[in-house]
C-alpha positions in Angstrom: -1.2 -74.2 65.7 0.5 -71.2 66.3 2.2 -70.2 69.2 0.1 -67.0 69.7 -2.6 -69.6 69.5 -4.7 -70.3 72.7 -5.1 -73.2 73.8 -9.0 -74.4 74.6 -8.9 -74.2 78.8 -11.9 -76.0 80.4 -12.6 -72.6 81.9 -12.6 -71.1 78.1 -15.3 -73.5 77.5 -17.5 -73.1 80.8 -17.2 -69.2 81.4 -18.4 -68.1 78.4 -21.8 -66.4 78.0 -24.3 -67.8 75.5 -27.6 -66.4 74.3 -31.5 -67.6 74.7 -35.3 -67.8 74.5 -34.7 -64.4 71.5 -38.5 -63.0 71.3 -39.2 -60.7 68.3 -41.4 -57.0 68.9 -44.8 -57.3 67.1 -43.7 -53.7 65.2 -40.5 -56.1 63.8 -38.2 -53.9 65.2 -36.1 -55.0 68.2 -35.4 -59.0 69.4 -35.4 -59.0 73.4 -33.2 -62.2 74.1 -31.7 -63.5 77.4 -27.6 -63.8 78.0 -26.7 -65.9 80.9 -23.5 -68.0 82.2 -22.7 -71.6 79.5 -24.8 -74.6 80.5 -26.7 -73.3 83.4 -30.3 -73.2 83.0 -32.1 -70.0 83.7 -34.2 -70.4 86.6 -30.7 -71.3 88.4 -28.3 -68.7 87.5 -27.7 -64.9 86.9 -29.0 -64.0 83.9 -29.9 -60.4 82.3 -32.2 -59.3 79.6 -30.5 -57.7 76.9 -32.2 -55.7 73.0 -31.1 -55.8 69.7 -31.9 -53.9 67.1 -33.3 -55.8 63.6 -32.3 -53.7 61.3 -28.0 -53.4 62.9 -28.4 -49.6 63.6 -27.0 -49.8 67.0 -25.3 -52.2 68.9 -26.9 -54.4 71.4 -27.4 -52.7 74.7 -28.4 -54.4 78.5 -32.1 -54.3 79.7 -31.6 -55.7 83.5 -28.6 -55.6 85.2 -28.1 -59.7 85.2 -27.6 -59.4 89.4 -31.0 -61.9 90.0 -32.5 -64.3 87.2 -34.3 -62.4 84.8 -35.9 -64.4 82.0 -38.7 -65.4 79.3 -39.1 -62.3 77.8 -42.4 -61.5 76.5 -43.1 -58.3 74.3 -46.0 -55.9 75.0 -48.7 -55.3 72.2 -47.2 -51.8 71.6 -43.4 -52.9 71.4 -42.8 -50.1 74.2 -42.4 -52.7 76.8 -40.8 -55.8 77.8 -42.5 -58.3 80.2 -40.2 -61.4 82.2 -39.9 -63.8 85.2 -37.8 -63.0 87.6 -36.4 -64.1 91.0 -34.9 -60.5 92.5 -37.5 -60.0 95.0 -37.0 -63.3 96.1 -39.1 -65.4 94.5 -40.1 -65.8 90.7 -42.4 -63.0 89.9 -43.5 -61.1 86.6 -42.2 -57.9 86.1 -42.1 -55.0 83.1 -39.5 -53.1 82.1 -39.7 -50.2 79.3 -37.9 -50.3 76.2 -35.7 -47.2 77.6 -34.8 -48.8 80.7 -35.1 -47.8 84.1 -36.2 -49.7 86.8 -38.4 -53.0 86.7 -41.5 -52.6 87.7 -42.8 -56.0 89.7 -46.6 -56.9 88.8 -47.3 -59.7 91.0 -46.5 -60.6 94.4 -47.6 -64.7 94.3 -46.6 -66.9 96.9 -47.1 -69.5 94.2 -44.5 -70.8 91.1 -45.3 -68.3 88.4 -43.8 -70.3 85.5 -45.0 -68.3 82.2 -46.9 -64.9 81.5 -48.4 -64.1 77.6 -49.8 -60.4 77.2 -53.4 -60.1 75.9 -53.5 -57.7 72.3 -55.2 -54.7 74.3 -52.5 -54.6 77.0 -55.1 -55.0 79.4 -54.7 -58.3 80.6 -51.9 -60.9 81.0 -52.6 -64.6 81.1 -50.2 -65.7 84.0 -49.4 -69.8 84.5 -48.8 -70.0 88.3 -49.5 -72.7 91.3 -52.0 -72.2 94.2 -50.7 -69.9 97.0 -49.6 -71.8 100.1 -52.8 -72.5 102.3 -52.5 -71.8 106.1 -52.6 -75.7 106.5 -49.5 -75.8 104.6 -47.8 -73.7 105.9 -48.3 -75.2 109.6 -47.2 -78.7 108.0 -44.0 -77.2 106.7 -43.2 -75.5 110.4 -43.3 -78.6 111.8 -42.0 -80.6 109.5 -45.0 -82.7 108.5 -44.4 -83.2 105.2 -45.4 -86.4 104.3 -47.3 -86.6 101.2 -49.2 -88.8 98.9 -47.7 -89.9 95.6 -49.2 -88.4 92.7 -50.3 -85.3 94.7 -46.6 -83.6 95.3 -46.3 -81.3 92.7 -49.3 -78.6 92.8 -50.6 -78.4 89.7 -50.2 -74.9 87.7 -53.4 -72.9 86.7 -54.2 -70.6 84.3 -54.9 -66.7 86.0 -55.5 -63.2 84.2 -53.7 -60.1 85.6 -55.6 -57.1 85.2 -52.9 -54.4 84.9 -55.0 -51.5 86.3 -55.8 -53.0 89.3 -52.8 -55.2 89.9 -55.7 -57.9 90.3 -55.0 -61.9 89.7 -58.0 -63.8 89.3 -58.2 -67.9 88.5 -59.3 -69.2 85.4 -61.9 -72.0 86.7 -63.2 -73.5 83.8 -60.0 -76.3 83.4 -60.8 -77.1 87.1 -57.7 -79.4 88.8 -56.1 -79.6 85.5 -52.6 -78.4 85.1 -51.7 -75.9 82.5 -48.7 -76.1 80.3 -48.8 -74.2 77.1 -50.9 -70.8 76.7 -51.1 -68.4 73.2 -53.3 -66.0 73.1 -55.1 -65.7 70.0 -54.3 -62.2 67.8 -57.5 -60.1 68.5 -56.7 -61.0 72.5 -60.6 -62.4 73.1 -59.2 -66.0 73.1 -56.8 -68.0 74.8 -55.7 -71.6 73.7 -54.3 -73.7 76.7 -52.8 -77.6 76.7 -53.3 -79.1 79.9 -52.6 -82.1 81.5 -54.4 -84.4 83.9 -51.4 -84.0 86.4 -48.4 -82.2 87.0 -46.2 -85.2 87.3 -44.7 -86.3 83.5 -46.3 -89.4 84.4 -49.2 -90.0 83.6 -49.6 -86.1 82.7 -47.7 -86.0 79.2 -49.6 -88.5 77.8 -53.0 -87.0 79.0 -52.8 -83.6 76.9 -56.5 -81.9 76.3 -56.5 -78.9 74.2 -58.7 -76.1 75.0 -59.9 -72.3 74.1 -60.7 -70.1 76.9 -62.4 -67.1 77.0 -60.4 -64.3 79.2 -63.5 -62.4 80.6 -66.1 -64.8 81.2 -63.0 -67.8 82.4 -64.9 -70.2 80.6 -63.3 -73.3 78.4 -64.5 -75.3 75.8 -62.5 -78.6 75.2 -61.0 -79.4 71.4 -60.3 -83.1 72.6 -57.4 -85.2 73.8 -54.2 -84.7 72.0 -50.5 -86.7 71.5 -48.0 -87.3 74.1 -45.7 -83.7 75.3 -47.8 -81.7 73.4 -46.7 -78.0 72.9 -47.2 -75.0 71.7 -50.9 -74.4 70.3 -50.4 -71.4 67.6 -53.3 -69.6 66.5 -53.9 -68.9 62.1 -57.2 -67.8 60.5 -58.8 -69.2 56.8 -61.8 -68.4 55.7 -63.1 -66.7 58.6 -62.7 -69.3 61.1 -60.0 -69.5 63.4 -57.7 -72.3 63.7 -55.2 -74.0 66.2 -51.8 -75.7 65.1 -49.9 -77.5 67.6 -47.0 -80.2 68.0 -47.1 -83.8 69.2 -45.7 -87.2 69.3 -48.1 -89.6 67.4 -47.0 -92.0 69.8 -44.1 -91.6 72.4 -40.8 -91.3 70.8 -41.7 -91.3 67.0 -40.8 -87.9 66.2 -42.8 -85.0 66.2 -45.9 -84.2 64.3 -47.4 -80.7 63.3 -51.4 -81.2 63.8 -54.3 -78.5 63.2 -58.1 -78.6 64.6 -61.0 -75.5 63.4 -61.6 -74.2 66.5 -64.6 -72.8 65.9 -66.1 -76.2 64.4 -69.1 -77.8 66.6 -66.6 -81.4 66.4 -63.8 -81.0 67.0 -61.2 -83.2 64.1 -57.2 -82.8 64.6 -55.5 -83.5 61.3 -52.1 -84.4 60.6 -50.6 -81.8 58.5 -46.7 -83.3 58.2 -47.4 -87.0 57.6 -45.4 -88.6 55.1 -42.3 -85.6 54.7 -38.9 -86.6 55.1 -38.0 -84.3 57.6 -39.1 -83.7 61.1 -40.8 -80.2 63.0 -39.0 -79.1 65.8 -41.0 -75.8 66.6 -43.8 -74.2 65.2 -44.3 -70.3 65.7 -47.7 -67.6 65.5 -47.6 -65.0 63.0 -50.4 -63.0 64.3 -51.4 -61.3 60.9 -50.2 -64.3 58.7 -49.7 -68.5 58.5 -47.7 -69.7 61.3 -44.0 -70.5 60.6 -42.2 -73.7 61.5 -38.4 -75.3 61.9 -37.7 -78.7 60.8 -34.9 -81.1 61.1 -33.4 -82.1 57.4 -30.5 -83.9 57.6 -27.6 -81.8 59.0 -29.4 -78.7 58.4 -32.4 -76.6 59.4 -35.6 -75.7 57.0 -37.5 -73.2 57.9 -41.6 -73.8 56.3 -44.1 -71.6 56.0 -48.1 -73.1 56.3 -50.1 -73.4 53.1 -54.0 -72.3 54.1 -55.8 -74.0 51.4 -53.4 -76.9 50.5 -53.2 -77.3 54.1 -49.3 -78.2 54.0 -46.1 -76.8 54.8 -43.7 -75.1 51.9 -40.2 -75.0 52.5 -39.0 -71.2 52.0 -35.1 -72.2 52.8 -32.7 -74.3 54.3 -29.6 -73.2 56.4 -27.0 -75.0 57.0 -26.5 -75.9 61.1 -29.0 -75.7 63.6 -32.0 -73.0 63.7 -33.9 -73.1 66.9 -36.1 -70.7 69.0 -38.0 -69.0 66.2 -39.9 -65.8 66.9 -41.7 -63.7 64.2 -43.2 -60.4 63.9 -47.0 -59.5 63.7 -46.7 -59.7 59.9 -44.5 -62.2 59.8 -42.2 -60.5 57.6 -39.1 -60.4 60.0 -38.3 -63.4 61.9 -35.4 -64.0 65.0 -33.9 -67.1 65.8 -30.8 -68.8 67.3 -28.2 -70.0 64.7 -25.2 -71.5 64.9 -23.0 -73.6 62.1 -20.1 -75.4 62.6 -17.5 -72.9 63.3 -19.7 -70.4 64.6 -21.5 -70.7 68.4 -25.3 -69.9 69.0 -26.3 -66.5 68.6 -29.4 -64.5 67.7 -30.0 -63.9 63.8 -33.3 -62.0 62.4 -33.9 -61.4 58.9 -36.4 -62.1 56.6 -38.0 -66.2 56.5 -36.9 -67.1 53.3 -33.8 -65.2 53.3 -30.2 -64.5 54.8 -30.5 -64.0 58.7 -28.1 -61.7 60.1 -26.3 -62.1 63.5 -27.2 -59.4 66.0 -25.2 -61.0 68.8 -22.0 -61.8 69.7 -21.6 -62.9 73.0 -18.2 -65.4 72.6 -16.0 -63.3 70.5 -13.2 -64.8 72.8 -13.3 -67.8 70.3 -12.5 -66.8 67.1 -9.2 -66.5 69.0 -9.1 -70.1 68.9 -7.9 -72.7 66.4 -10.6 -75.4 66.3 -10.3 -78.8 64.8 -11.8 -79.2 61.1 -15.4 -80.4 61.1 -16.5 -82.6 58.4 -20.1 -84.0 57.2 -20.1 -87.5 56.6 -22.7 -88.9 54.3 -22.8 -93.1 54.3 -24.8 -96.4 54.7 -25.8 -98.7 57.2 -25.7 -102.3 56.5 -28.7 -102.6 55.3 -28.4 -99.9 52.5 -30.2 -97.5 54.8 -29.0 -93.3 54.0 -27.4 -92.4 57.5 -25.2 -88.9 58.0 -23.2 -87.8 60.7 -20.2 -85.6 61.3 -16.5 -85.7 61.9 -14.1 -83.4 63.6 -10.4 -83.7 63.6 -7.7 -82.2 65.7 -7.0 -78.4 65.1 -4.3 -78.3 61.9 -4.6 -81.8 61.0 -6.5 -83.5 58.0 -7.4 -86.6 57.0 -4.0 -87.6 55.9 -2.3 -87.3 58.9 -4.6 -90.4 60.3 -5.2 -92.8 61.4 -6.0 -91.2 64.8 -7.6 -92.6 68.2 -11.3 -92.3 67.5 -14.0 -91.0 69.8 -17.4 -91.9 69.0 -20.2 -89.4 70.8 -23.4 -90.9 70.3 -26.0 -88.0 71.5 -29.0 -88.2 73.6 -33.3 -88.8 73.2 -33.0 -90.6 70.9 -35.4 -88.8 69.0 -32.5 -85.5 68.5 -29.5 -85.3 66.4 -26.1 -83.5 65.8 -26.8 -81.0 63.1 -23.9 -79.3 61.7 -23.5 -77.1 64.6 -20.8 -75.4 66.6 -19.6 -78.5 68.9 -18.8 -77.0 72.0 -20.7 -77.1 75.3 -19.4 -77.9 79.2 -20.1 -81.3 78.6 -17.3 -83.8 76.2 -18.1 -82.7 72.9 -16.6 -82.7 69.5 -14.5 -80.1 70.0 -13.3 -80.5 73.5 -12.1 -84.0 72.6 -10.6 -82.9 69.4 -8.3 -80.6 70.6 -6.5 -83.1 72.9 -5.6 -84.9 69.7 -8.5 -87.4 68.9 -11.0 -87.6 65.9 -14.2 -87.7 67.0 -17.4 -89.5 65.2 -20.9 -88.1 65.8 -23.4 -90.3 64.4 -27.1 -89.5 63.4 -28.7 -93.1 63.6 -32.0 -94.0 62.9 -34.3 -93.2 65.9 -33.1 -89.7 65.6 -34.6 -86.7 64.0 -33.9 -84.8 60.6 -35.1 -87.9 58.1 -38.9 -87.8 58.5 -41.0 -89.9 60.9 -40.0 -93.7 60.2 -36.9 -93.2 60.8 -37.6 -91.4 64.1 -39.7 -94.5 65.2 -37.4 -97.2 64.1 -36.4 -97.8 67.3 -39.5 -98.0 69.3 -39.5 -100.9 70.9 -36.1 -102.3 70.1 -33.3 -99.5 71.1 -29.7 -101.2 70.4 -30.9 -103.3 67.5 -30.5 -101.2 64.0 -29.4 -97.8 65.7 -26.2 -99.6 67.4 -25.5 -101.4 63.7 -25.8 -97.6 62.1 -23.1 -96.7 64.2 -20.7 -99.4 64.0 -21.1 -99.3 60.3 -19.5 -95.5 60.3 -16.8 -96.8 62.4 -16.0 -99.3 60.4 -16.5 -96.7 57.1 -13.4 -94.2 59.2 -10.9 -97.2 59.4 -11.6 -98.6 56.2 -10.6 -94.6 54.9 -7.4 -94.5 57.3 -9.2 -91.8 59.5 -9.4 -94.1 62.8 -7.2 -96.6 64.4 -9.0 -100.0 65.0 -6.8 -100.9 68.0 -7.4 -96.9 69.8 -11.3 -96.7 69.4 -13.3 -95.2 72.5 -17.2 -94.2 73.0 -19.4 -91.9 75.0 -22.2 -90.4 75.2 -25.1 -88.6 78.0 -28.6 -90.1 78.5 -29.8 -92.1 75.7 -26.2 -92.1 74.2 -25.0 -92.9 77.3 -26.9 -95.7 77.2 -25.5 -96.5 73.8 -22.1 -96.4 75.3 -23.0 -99.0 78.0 -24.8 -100.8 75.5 -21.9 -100.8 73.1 -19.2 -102.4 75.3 -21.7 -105.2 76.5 -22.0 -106.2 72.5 -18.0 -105.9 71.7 -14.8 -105.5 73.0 -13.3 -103.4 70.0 -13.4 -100.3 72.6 -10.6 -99.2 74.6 -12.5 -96.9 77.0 -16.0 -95.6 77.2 -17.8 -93.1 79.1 -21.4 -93.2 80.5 -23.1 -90.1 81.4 -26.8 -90.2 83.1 -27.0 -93.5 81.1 -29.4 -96.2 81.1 -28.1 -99.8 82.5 -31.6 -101.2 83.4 -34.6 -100.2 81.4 -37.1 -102.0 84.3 -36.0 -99.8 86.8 -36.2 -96.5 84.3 -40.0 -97.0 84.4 -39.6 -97.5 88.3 -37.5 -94.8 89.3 -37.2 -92.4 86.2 -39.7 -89.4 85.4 -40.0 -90.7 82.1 -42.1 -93.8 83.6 -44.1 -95.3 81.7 -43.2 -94.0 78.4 -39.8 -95.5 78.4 -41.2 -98.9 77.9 -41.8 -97.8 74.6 -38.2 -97.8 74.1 -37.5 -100.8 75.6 -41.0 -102.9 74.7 -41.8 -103.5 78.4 -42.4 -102.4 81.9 -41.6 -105.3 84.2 -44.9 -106.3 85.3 -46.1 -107.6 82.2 -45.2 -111.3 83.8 -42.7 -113.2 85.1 -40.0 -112.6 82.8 -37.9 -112.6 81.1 -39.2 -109.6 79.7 -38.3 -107.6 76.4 -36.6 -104.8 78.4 -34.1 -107.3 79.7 -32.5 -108.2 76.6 -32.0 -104.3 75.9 -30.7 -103.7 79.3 -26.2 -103.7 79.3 -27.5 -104.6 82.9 -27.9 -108.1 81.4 -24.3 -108.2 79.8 -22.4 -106.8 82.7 -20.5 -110.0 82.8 -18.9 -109.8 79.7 -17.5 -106.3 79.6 -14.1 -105.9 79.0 -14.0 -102.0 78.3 -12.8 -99.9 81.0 -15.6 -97.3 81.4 -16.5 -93.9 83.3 -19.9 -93.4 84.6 -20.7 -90.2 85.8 -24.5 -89.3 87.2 -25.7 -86.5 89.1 -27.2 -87.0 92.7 -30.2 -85.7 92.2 -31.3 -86.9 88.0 -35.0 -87.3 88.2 -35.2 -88.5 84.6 -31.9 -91.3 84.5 -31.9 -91.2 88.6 -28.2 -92.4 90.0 -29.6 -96.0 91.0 -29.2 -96.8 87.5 -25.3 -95.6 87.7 -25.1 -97.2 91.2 -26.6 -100.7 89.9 -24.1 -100.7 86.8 -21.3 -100.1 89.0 -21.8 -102.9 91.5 -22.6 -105.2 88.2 -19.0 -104.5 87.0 -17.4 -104.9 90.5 -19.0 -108.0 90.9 -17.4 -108.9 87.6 -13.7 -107.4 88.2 -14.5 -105.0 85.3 -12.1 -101.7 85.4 -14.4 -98.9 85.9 -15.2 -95.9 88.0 -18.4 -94.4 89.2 -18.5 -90.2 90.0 -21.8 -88.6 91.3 -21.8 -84.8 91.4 -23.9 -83.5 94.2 -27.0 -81.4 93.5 -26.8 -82.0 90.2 -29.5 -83.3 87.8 -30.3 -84.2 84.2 -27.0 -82.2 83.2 -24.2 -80.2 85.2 -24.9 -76.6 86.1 -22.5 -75.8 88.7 -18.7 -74.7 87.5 -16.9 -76.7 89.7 -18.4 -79.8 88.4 -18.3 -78.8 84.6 -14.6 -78.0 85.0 -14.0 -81.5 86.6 -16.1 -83.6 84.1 -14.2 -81.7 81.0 -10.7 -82.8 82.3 -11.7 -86.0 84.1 -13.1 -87.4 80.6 -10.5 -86.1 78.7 -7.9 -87.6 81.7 -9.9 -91.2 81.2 -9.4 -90.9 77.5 -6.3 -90.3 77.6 -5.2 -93.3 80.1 -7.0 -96.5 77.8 -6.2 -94.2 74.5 -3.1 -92.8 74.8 0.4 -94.0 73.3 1.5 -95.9 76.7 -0.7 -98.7 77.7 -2.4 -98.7 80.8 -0.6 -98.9 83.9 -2.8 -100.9 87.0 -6.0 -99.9 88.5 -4.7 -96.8 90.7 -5.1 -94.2 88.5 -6.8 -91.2 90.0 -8.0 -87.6 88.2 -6.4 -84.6 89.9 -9.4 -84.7 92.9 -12.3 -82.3 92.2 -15.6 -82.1 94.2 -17.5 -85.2 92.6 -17.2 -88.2 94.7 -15.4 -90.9 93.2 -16.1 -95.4 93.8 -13.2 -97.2 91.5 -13.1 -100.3 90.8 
């Protein structure tokens, strides 16, 4: 490295600006795409609404101002106009902005959560997803504090409404009754609606109670299409032979991948076919082309395929791969222009549009600070597990080093779901990545094992029901592949991961004590008290084979819980939760932390405040970036470790060592 070089700074990696949710004009023309701060989610931050032109003729210009949340974007059937959510008069509210600029205009003024808005073709209506208004009962409970509630009724349900734009009018849909709405597409000609709903609002039992239905915007009424799989999401409308169809994505069952399934929904019964059984790769989105055959991503290997529906074989046809990760597709009414977010592995996310099967050019360019930076060389690493199985992964070295300069201290990242995967992406986020941990001199191992995406459904569901069995082998076998090529030092190994992988971390150093350190980041240590505590519930026991009150015991979940190995970990190990995780809640840090003090195991527990699933506040990203570095660095580094007293520079999380 040079020394006119930067170095990567923590606030280099959390004070950049990234792009999201790109959505394509029906006329092809412009892509409408939201910039807001690194790693904090829209609802929660500043964000602004910005346009780019398809064709490159100008550069990209500012919509909104980015001084209140501004977000979802939604083009008008004209192209002239630019609907979004947004929180500036106080509460989240749709708005409309023209393509010039000017001022926003706001079009509702609900004292419920407006959470999405789709315009109707004639750009007289606008389906609007929104809860109940607060009820003068409600609001006398909350003045005086009465808030105690029932479980199961908390969360108001969101219903389906139609704005009428001349009159400013918002009327309820009544035909899905109490049943909360979570998807919406309005069908092409605007004189259909197609709507998932669950039975509740709560993930459990709601994502596994999905009904599909087509409503009719003037008359409010619904026809049911039938019960469909578990998070199901977004219906897509496509015509053949006169009759109009729905296309949507599910989970056969819970954590096998995703399937891509289609139902006539004009027929008299109702029949949902599988349309992706049997392919080797997995859909991750699936997109309307209003005058043509809807357009879908999917997950092959490192890279992303982008397929286009056959009518009358009733199949999907690959048109190209790209190397990376391809997500948020968007296309035009004709389907002949499409905008997405790309990014490879030197290059971070940013809108691309171009034609389907063709080069995509980038139209934003919202990190250029980067390209000021040396980053560490990123390789794809093709192997097998020990039992012959194909497995990939990648590899990222320090910045001007190669593979002869090893062996280095090896970092293995094992990622989250575990139905997702690293593709051969940009590995930088505020969060320890491949990247971050790279340039303080380590190599660092991403592994793809089975129960992920990218290598068609069986391997996605390999894990169901038995989570640290074949995936944990996967990834000790490309361990043991790096030292056996004089990449990684056996005696300086270390392993992390968030949510599922941190689970694999706590898992890993319950099974061996090849580790040196370990970090666990809104990891699972008891799978039991997942489905008690965790919004996940229920479905997590088909992860872990069981809920708890099968029996007695000792029940399947146990012998996959690190909980149950807590007395013979060795491995010093970081756990870090936030305060307020709903789907891996901090008991399940807490419990793991008074496990290994009851055992005299090195270790020590940080909780960030008001954080959940994920860190969106500065402060805390900054602190997590040099704190797992710092812990790293201590177990990894040249000098051996030195006592238990070590402490990282302060910071606002609150800190229990052991």
């Amino acid at each position: 490295m040079s020394e006119d070089t930067p170095e990567l700074s923590a606030e280099t990696v959390v004070d950049g600006a990234v792009p999201s949710q790109p959505v394509i004009s029906p006329d092809g023309r412009w892509v409408a795409y939201v910039v807001a701060p690194v790693g904090r989610r829209e609802e929660r931050r500043l964000c602004a609404l910005w346009v780019a032109a398809v064709d490159g003729g100008s550069p990209p210009w500012k919509l909104t101002a980015g001084t209140a949340a501004d977000f979802r974007p939604r083009w008008a059937p004209d192209s002239a106009s630019v609907f979004f959510l947004s929180d500036r008069a106080g509460s989240r509210q749709l708005h409309r902005i023209r393509l010039g600029g000017g001022e926003a205009e706001a079009l509702t003024d609900w004292r419920g959560e407006v959470s999405d808005a789709r315009p109707l073709a004639d750009d007289r209506l606008v389906a609007v997803v929104a809860t109940d208004e607060p009820t003068g009962e409600d609001e006398r409970r909350r003045a005086e504090r009465d808030d105690a509630f029932v479980w199961g009724r908390q969360l108001r349900p969101a219903r389906l409404r139609l704005l009428d734009l001349a009159t400013g009018e918002l009327r309820t849909v009544d035909g899905l009754g109490d049943r909360h709405v979570v998807e919406v597409a309005a069908r092409p000609d605007g004189s259909a609606l197609a709507v998932i709903s669950w039975a509740a609002a709560d993930n459990d039992p709601g994502a596994t109670t999905g009904e599909l239905h087509v409503v009719d915007p003037e008359t409010g009424t619904a026809r049911g299409l039938g019960r469909i799989g578990t998070e199901a999401r977004p219906p897509v409308w496509w015509r053949a032979d006169g009759s109009w169809h729905l296309a949507y994505l599910a989970m056969p069952e819970p954590f096998g991948g995703d399937a891509v399934y289609d139902v006539d929904a004009s027929a008299d019964a109702a029949v949902h076919r599988d349309l992706t059984a049997g392919m080797a790769v997995c859909p991750t989105e699936l997109t309307q082309v209003a005058g043509g055959w809807p357009l879908a991503l999917f997950a092959d290997g490192l890279g992303t395929a982008i397929y286009r529906l056959d009518p009358d074989q009733l199949r999907f046809r690959r048109l190209t791969t790209r190397d990376g990760l391809v997500d948020s597709l968007t296309a035009s009414r004709t389907g002949e222009v499409i905008a997405a977010l790309a990014s490879t592995s030197y290059e971070p996310m940013n809108v691309h549009a171009g034609p389907p099967g063709g080069p995509l050019a980038r139209l934003s360019d919202t990190q250029p600070e980067l390209r000021a930076i040396s980053w560490g060389r990123q390789e794809r690493l093709s192997y097998r597990a020990s039992d012959g199985l194909g497995l990939d992964g990648l590899l990222v070295l320090p910045p001007g080093r190669s593979r002869a300069d090893g062996p280095f201290p090896l970092i293995t990242v094992v990622h989250g779901g575990p139905d997702y995967r690293y593709a051969d992406e940009f590995l930088l986020a505020p969060h320890p990545t491949g990247q971050w941990l790279a340039a303080a001199g380590y190599a660092v191992f991403l592994p793809n094992p089975r129960g992920g995406v990218g290598h068609g459904r069986d391997f996605a569901a390999a894990v169901v029901g038995s989570v640290g069995g074949a995936e944990w082998t996967d990834i000790t076998s490309g361990i043991d592949l790096l030292i056996a090529e004089g990449v990684a030092d056996p005696g300086r190994l270390g392993i992390g991961g968030a949510s599922h992988g941190g689970f694999m971390a706590a898992w890993a150093i319950g099974q061996t004590d090849r580790f040196k350190a370990a970090i666990m980041v809104a990891g699972i240590s008891d799978w039991g008290m997942l489905v008690a505590t965790g919004e996940g519930a229920t479905l997590e026991a088909a992860l872990s084979g069981s809920c708890g009150w099968e029996g007695a015991g000792p029940h399947p979940h146990d012998q996959v819980s690190p909980i149950s190995f807590a007395s013979k970990i060795r491995t010093p190990v970081l756990i870090v939760n936030g305060e307020d995780d709903t789907n891996v809640p901090v008991s399940q840090a807490i419990y793991f932390h008074r496990a290994l003090s009851w055992y005299g195991a090195e270790h020590e527990l940080v909780i960030y405040p008001r954080e959940g699933h994920g860190l969106v506040e500065r402060n805390h990203q900054l602190d997590l970036l040099r704190r797992t570095r710092a812990w790293f660095d201590r177990w990894l580094g040249d000098e051996a470790p030195d006592g238990l007293t070590h402490q990282v520079g302060g910071g606002p999380a609150r800190e229990a060592a052991t």
